[in-house]
N, C-alpha and C positions, 0 to 999 in steps of 0.2 A: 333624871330619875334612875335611881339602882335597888332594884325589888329582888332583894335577901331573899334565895331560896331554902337555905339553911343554914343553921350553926352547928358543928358538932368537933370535937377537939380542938377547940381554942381558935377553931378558923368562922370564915364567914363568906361563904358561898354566894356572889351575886351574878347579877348583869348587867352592864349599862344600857339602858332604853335606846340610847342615837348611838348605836357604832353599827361595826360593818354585821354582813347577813351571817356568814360564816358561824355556826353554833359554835360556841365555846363560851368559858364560865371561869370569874374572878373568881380570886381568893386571896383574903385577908388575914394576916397572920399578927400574930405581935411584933416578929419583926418586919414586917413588908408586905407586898405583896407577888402576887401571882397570876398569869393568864394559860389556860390550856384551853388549847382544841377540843372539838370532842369527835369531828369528823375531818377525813375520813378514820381516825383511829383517836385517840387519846394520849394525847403528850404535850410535853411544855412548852409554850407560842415564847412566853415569855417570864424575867422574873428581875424581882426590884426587892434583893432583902433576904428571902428564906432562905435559910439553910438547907443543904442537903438533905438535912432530916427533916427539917420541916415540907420540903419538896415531895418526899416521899411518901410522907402520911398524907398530903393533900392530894395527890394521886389515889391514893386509896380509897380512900375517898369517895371523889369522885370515880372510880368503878363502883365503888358500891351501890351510890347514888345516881350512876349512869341513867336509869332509867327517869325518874324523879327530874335530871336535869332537863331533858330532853321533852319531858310532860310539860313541865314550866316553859321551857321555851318556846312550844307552840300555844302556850296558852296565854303569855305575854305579849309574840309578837305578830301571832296570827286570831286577835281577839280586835 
């Protein structure tokens, strides 16, 4: 199971239900994908595809949504 937190700029913001505790949050792009941290700080774990430019905006992102991500996260995995 991967419960879409958001879409917004052409990405798609998830989580996978069985992986590790560690917060951080997928993302889906047209070309690939993406994984970032969100603790202790925010940055790129991993990537398979985006572009620089695409990297960037999906960071953005995610600060903007920092909060939102982090609502979902305990509300998926501490539910």
């Amino acid at each position: 199971m991967s419960p879409t937190i958001f879409r917004e700029g052409g990405f798609r913001f998830y989580f996978f239900s069985r992986e590790e505790p560690r917060i951080h949050v997928h993302v889906h792009g047209q070309n690939g994908e993406a994984k970032f941290w969100l603790e202790p700080e925010v940055k790129l774990a991993q990537n398979y595809g985006l572009s620089p430019k695409e990297l960037s905006e999906a960071l953005s992102l995610i600060k903007e949504y920092e909060y939102d991500i982090h609502t979902a996260w305990r509300r998926h995995f501490h539910s």
